[in-house]
GUVO-59771 format. One line per 4 residues: number of its first residue (from 0); their letters; for each residue x, y, z of C-alpha. Coordinates in steps of 0.05 Angstrom, whole numbers, plus 5000, padded with zeros to 4 digits. Layout:
# GUVO-59771
NUM) a) X Y Z ~ ...
# end
This chain:
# GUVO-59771
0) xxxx) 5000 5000 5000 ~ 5057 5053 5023 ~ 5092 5040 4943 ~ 5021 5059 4911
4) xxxx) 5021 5125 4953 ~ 5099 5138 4930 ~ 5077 5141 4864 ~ 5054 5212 4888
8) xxxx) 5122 5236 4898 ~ 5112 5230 4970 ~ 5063 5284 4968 ~ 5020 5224 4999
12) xxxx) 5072 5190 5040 ~ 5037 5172 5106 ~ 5093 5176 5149 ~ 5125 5241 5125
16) xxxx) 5050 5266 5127 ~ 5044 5250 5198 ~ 5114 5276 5219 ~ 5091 5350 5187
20) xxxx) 5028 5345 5230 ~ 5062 5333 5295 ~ 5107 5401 5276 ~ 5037 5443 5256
24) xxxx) 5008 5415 5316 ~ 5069 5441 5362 ~ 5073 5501 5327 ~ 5002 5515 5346
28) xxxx) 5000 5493 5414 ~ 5049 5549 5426 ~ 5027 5611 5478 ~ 5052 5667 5428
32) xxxx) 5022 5630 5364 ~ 4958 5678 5352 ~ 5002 5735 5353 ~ 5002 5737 5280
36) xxxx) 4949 5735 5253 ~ 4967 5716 5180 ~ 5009 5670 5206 ~ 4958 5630 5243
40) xxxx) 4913 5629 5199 ~ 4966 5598 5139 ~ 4987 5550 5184 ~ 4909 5534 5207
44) xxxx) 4901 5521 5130 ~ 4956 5483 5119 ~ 4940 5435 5182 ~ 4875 5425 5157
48) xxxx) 4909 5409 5085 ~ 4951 5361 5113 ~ 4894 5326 5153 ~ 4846 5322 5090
52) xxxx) 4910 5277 5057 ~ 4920 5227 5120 ~ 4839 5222 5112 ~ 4851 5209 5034
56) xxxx) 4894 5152 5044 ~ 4858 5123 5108 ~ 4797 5113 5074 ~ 4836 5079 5016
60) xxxx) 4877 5030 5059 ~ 4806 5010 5075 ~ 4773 5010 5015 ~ 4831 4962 4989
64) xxxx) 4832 4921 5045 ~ 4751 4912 5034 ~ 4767 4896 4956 ~ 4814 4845 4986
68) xxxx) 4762 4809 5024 ~ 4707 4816 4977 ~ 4752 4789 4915 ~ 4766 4728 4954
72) xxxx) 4685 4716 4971 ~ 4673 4724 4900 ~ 4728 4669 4895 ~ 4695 4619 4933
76) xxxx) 4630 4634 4895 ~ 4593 4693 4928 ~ 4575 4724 4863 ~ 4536 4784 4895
80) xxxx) 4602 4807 4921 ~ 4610 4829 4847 ~ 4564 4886 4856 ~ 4599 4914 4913
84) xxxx) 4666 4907 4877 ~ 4640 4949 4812 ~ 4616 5000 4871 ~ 4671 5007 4903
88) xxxx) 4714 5009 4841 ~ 4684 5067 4815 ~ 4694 5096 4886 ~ 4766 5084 4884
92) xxxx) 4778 5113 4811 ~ 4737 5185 4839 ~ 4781 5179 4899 ~ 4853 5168 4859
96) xxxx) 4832 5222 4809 ~ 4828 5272 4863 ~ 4900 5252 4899 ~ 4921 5256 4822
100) xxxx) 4896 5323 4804 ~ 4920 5358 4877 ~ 4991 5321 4863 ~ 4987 5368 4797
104) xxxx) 4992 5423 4842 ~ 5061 5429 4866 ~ 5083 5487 4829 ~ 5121 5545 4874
108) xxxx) 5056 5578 4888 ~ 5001 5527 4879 ~ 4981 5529 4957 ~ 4977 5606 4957
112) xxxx) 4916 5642 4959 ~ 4896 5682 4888 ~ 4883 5751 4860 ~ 4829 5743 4797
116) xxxx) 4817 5805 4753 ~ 4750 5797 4701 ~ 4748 5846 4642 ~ 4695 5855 4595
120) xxxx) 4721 5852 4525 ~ 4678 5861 4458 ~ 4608 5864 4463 ~ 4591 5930 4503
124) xxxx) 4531 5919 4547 ~ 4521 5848 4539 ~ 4603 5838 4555 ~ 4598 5877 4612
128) xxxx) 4534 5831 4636 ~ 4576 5769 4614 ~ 4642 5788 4659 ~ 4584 5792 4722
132) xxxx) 4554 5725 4693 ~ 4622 5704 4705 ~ 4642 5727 4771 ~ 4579 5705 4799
136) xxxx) 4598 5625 4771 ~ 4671 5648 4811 ~ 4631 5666 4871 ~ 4587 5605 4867
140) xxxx) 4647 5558 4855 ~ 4691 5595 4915 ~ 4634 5585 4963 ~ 4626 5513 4951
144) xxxx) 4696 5502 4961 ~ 4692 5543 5027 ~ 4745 5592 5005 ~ 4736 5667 5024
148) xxxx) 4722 5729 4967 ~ 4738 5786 4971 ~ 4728 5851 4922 ~ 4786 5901 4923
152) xxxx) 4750 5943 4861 ~ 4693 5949 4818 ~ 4679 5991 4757 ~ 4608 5978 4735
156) xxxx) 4578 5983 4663 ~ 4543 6037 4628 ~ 4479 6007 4638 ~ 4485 5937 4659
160) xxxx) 4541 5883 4690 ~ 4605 5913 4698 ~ 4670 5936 4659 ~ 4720 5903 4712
164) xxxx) 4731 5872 4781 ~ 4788 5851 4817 ~ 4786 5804 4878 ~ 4813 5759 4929
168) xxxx) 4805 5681 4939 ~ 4842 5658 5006 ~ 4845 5595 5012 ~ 4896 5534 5001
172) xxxx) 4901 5515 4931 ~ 4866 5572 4905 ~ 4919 5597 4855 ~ 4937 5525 4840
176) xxxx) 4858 5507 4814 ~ 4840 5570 4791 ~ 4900 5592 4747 ~ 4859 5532 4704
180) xxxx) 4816 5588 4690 ~ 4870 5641 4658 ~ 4844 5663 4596 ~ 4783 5691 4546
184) xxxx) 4709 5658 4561 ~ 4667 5674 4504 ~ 4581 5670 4500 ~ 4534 5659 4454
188) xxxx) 4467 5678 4476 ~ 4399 5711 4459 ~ 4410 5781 4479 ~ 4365 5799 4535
192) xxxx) 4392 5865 4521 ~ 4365 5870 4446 ~ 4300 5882 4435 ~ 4293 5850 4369
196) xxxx) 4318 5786 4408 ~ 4378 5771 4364 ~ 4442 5732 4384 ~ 4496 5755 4414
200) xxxx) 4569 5747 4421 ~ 4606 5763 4481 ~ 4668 5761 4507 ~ 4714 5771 4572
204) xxxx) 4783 5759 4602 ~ 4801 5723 4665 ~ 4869 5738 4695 ~ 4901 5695 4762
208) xxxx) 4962 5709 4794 ~ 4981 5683 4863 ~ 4981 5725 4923 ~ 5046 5729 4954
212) xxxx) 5067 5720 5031 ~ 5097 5785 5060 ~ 5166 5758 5076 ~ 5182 5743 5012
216) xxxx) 5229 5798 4987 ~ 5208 5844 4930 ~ 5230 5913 4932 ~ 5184 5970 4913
220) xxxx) 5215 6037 4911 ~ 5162 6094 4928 ~ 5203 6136 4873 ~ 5181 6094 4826
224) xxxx) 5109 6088 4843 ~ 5056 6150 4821 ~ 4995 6140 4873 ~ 4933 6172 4846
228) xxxx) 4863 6179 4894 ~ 4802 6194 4874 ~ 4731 6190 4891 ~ 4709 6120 4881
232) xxxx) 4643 6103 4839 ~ 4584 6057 4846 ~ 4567 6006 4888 ~ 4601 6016 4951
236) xxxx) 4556 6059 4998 ~ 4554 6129 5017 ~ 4617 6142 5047 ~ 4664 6113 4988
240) xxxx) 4626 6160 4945 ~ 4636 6224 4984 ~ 4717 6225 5006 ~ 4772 6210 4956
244) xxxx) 4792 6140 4990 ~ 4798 6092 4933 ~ 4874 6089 4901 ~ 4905 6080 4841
248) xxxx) 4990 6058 4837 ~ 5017 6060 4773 ~ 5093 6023 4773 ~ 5127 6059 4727
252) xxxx) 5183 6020 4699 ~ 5133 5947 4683 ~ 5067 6000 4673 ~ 5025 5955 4718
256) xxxx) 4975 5984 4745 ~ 4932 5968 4808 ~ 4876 6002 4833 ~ 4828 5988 4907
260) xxxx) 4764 6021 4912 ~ 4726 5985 4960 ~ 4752 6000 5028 ~ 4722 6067 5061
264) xxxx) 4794 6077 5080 ~ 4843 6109 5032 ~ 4893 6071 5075 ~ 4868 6004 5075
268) xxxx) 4861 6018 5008 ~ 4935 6037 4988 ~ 4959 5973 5029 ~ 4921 5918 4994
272) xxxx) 4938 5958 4926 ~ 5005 5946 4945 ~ 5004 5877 4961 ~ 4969 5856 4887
276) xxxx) 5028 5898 4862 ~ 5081 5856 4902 ~ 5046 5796 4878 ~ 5049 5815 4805
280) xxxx) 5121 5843 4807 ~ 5140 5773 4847 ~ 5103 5738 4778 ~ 5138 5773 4731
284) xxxx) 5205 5762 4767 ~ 5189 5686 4771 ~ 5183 5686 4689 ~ 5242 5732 4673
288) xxxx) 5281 5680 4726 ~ 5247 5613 4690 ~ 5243 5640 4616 ~ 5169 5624 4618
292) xxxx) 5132 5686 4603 ~ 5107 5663 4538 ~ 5083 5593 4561 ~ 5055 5624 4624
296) xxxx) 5011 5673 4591 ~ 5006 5639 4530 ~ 4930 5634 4541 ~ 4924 5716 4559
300) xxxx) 4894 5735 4492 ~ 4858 5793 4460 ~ 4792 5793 4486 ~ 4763 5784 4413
304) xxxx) 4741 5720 4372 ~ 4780 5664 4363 ~ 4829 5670 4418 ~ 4776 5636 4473
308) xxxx) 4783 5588 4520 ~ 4727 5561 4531 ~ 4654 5567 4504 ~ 4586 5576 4527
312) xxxx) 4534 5578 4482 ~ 4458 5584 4504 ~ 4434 5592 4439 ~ 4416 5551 4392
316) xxxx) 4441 5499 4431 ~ 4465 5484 4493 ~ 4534 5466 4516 ~ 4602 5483 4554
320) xxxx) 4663 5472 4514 ~ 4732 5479 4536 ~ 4768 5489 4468 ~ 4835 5458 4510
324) xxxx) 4815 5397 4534 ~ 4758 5385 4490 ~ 4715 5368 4551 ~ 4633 5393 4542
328) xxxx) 4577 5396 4593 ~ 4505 5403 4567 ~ 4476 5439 4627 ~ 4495 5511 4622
332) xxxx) 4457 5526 4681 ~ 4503 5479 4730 ~ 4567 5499 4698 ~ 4542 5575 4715
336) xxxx) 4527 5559 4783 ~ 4594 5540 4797 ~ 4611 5464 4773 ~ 4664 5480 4740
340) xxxx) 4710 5436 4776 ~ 4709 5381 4726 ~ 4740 5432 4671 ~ 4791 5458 4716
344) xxxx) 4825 5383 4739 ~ 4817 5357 4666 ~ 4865 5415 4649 ~ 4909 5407 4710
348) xxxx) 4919 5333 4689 ~ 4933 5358 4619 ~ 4983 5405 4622 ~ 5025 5360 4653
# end
């Protein structure tokens, strides 16, 4: 049983598994451990990561060792012990596909927490409703998985939906699952928008980078930073609309620009800016360092036709394509709702 689990690089390796819980478990039985914050709460995450694998390959040592007994009734002629193999086959393969897809994620910042930006793209109106279409199947998909959201800024459209969001996943494995999701989402629809009732096209982007821990060093130099405020719009509340609190940092030598909105303080505001800035100066160092810029944004496209990801069309038929993998789903509604994950491990499992 312990040579099956090495075939997972010792990512499932009971004993080292165990060992790493016994450190957490010291680490967090210590007086001064709630002291930081962040810190607890990484560690409470990773704890609980650790646990959910010893669970994984508990309830396989006993599903094998039930297959064991139930092959060798079958041997001496119990033929109903055939059903409950085929049952607990099946269960086995759904279990071994999920150690196999989380194995997938062991790049540098898999476990991290992510940062998604959503842009509408061509389409007007009906893109703008698309990009909310789509962060509401993010929000759905985030809930279910227990992760936390939250919105750093929002510009909303002309009339409907909205022009942009960025926000905040934390939880472990976030960047790992959801980088799956890099990319332009294109859908065809009846526009609800159109009165004649013709169909649309629509596009929008999704960008993921990982959010980086603070002690990881990346140097930002104020003189190269220009940090605009102004007076934030929309949704928000009263008081975001009266005082000049949200902020925009431009970095002048990459031109990447970051902008918070939704805090009511201009401070709060600045700081998280300037942590999605860290994060995406500690990306682009990672490529220049790896030479992998153009295979790690290979699927960061012109928001326009042809360079999608994945399809949804709603009209005249209905289906889910991911033009990657080739995997479909007929129910459009489900997908939207947040079952996604099925598009997002077939990838995983592909692209490596």
């Amino acid at each position: 049983m312990r040579s099956a689990f090495r075939h997972y690089g010792g990512f499932f390796e009971p004993d080292a598994l165990k060992r790493r819980l016994g450190e957490i478990e010291t680490t967090m039985s210590s007086p001064d451990f709630w002291n930081d914050a962040e810190k607890a709460k990484k560690t409470g995450r990773e704890k609980t990561a650790v646990e959910e694998q010893l669970g994984w390959i508990s309830n396989l040592e006993k599903d094998f060792e039930e297959l064991t007994i139930l092959t060798e009734m079958l041997n001496e002629g119990e033929e109903d012990a055939a059903d409950e193999i085929a049952k607990k086959l099946g269960s086995l393969e759904r279990e071994l596909g999920k150690m196999e897809t989380r194995r997938m994620l062991s790049g540098e910042n898999d476990r991290n927490s992510a940062i998604i930006q959503i842009n509408s793209g061509a389409g007007g109106t009906e893109a703008q409703d698309w990009a909310e279409m789509l962060f509401r199947m993010y929000s759905r998909w985030i809930e279910s998985r227990g992760f936390e959201l939250d919105v750093v800024d929002l510009l909303p459209g002309d009339e409907a939906g909205i022009k942009n969001i960025t926000f905040l996943v934390d939880g472990d494995y976030a960047y790992g699952l959801l980088k799956a999701e890099v990319g332009v989402h294109r859908l065809i629809r009846i526009s609800p928008f159109d009165t004649g009732k013709r169909r649309h096209t629509s596009f929008a982007s999704v960008f993921v980078s990982p959010q980086i821990e603070d002690d990881i060093d990346i140097e930002v130099n104020e003189s190269e930073l220009r940090v605009d405020t102004f007076r934030a719009s929309g949704a928000g509340g009263q008081h975001v609309n009266k005082t000049d609190s949200a902020v925009r940092i431009t970095h002048l030598p990459t031109n990447i620009v970051v902008t918070c909105s939704n805090e009511k303080s201009q401070h709060r505001n600045k700081a998280i800016a300037l942590k999605i800035l860290k994060s995406r100066l500690y990306e682009n160092r990672l490529e220049e360092e790896k030479k992998k810029q153009e295979k790690l944004h290979s699927q960061k496209k012109d928001i326009s036709w042809g360079s999608q990801i994945r399809t949804y069309t709603m009209q005249p038929y209905r289906l889910v394509k991911d033009h990657r993998t080739g995997i479909e789903a007929g129910n459009v509604d489900a997908v939207l709702d947040g079952e996604i994950d099925k598009f997002i491990e077939t990838y995983l499992l592909s692209s490596n």
